[in-house]
C-alpha positions as CSV (number, residue, x, y, z in Angstrom):
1,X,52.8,160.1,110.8
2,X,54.8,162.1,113.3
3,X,56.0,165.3,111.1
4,X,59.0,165.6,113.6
5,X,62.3,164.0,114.3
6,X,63.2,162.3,117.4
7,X,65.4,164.8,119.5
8,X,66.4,162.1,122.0
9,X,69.6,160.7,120.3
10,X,68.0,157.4,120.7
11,X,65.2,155.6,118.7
12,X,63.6,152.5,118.4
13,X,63.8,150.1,115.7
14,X,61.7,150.7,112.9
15,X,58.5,148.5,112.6
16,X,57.5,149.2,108.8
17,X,57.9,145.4,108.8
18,X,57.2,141.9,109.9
19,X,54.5,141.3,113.5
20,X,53.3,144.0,115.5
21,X,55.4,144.8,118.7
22,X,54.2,143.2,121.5
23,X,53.1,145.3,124.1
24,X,54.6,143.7,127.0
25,X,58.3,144.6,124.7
26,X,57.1,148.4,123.9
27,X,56.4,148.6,127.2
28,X,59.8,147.3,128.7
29,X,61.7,149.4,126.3
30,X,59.8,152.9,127.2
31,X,60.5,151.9,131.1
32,X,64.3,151.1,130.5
33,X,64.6,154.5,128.3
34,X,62.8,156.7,130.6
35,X,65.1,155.2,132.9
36,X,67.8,156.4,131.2
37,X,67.0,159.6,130.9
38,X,65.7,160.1,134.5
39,X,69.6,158.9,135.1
40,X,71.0,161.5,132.5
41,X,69.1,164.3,134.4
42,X,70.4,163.7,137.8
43,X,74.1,163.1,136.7
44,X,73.9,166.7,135.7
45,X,71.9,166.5,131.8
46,X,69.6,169.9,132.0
47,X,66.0,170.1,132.4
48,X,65.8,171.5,128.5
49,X,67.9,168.3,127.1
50,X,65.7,166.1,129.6
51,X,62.2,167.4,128.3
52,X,63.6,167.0,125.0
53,X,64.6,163.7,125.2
54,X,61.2,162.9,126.7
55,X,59.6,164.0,123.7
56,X,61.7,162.1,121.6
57,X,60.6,159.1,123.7
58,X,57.2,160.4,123.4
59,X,57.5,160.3,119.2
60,X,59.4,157.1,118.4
61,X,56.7,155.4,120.8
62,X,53.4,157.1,119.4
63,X,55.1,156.4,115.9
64,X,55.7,152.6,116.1
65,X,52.3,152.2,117.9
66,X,50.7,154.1,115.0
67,X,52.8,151.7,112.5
68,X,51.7,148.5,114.2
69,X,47.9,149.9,114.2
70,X,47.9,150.7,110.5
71,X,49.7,147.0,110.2
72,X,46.6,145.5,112.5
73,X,44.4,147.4,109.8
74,X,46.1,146.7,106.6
75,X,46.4,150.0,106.2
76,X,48.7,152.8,105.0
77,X,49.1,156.1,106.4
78,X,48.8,158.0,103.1
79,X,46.2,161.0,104.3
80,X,46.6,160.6,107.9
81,X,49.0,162.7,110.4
82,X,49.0,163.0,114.0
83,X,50.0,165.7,115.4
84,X,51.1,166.8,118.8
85,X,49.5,169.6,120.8
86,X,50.1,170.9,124.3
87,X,53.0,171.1,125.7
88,X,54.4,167.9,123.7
89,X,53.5,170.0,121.1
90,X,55.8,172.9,121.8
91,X,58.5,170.4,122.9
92,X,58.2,170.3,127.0
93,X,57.0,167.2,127.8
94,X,57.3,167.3,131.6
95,X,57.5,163.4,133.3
96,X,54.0,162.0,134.0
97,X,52.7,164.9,131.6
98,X,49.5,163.8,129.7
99,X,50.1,163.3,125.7
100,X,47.8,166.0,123.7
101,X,47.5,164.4,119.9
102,X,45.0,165.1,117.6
103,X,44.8,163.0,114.3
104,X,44.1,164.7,111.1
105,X,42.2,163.1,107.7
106,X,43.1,164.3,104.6
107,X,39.4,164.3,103.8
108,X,35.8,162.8,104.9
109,X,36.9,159.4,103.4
110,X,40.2,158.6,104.7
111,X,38.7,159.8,108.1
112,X,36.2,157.4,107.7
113,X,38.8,155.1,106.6
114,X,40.9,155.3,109.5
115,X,38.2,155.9,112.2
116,X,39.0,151.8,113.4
117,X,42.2,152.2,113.8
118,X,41.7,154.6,116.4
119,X,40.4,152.2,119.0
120,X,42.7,149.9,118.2
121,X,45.9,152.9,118.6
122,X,44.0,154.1,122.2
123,X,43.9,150.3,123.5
124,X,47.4,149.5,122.4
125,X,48.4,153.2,124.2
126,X,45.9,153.2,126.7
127,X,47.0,150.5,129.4
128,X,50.5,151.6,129.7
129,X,51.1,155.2,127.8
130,X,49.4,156.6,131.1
131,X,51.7,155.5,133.5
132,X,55.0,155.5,131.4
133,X,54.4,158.9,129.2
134,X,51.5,161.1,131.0
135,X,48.0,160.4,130.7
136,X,45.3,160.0,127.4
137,X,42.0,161.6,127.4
138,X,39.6,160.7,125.0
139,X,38.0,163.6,122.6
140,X,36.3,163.8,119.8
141,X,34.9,166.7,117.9
């Protein structure tokens, strides 16, 4: 899972149970908090409180996508991290920045184990992430 806490102020409501979030609701909730903070930063919030809060927006939404794909997959996230690389990773998520994440396997089976779900977390990301957070590019090593 993310390995950091939301800096934001705000988060979403956890989804470590019941249905998958719809995307259509992630989707209206990122807009309406981006919204917000776009708000905050011309009423005077600094561009260091802005980017922060944009990374926070960045982890609660990569988070409860990841929980709702492990959910599709009946699957827990016992030897799996994703981490956050780039300038996410160092905490300046500029707007319309792309979102550099790399997940990481404990070991050769759990990566095999959790190689499905990664489909499943791009498609779920992939039609909206691009225009609300940045853009996703697709690499594997």
């Amino acid at each position: 899972m993310i390995r950091r806490p939301s800096l934001s102020g705000r988060t979403f409501p956890s989804t470590s149970a019941g249905p998958a979030t719809p995307l259509s609701e992630l989707a209206a909730q990122c807009e309406d908090e981006r919204a917000r903070i776009r708000k905050n930063f011309e009423h005077g919030v600094g561009a260091k409180a802005t980017l922060l809060a944009l990374c926070g927006l960045a982890d609660s939404t990569l988070k409860r996508v990841l929980q709702d794909a492990l959910k599709l997959h009946d699957s827990a996230a016992d030897g799996l991290s994703l981490l956050a690389l780039g300038g996410y990773g160092r905490r300046m998520l500029f707007p319309f920045s792309d979102l550099d994440i790399l997940f990481l396997s404990a070991n050769e089976k759990r990566e095999e184990e959790f190689r499905p779900l990664i489909p499943n977390f791009r498609g779920r990301c992939g039609t909206w992430i691009s225009r609300e957070l940045g853009g996703t590019h697709d690499r594997r090593v």
